[in-house]
N, C-alpha and C positions, 0 to 999 in steps of 0.2 A: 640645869641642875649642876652640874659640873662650876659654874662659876661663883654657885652656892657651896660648894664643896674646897672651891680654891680658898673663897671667904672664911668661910670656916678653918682652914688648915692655919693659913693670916692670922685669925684671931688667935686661935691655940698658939701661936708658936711665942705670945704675948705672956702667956702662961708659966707654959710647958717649957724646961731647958731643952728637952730632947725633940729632934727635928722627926715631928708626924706626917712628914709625908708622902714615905715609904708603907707607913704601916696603914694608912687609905687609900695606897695605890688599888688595894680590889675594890674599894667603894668606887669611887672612880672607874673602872674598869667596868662593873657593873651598872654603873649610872650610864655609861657609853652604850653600853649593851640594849639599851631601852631603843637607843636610835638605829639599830641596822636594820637591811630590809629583809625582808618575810622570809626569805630564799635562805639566810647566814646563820640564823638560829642554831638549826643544829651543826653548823659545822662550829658554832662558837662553842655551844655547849660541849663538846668533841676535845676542845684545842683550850679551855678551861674547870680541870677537873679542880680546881681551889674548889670551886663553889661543889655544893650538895645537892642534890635530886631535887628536894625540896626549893630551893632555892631558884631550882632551874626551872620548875614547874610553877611557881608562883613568879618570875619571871616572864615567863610564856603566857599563862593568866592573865596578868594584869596588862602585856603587851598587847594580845587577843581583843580586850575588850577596849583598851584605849583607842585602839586604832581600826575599830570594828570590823575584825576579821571575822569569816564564817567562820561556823561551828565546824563544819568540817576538816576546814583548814588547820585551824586550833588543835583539833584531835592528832590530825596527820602528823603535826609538828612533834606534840606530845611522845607519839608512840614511835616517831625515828628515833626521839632520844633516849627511851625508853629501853627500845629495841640495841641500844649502842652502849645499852649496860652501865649508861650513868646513872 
């Protein structure tokens, strides 16, 4: 994803006078996010207050099931960050 994103920055910059790719650095950021392991969740979530709850929860969601975590696990994850007031 990430070299879908660099692709994209490439093309825009064909476009666009102004250099984008500062303002996708969180797309980016968040595309990475998809790959850590199970354990870093919520410390990332913690150490990137940019993003919103929602974000953070769909996030975990779709990470959850890509990667067939249990239910349980999933939930635990949910409620540390939950519980960490983001």
């Amino acid at each position: 994803m990430s070299l879908d994103l660099q692709v994209l920055i490439n093309g825009l910059q064909h476009f666009i006078s102004i250099n984008v790719k500062p303002k996708l650095q969180t797309v980016e950021t968040f595309i990475k996010a998809y790959y850590l392991p199970e354990t870093e969740y919520v410390h990332w979530a913690r150490t990137h207050p940019e993003y919103s709850k929602n974000q953070m929860v769909g996030l975990i969601n779709l990470v959850a099931t890509m990667k067939g975590w249990k239910r349980k696990t999933r939930l635990e994850v949910l409620e540390k960050i939950e519980g960490a007031g983001l």
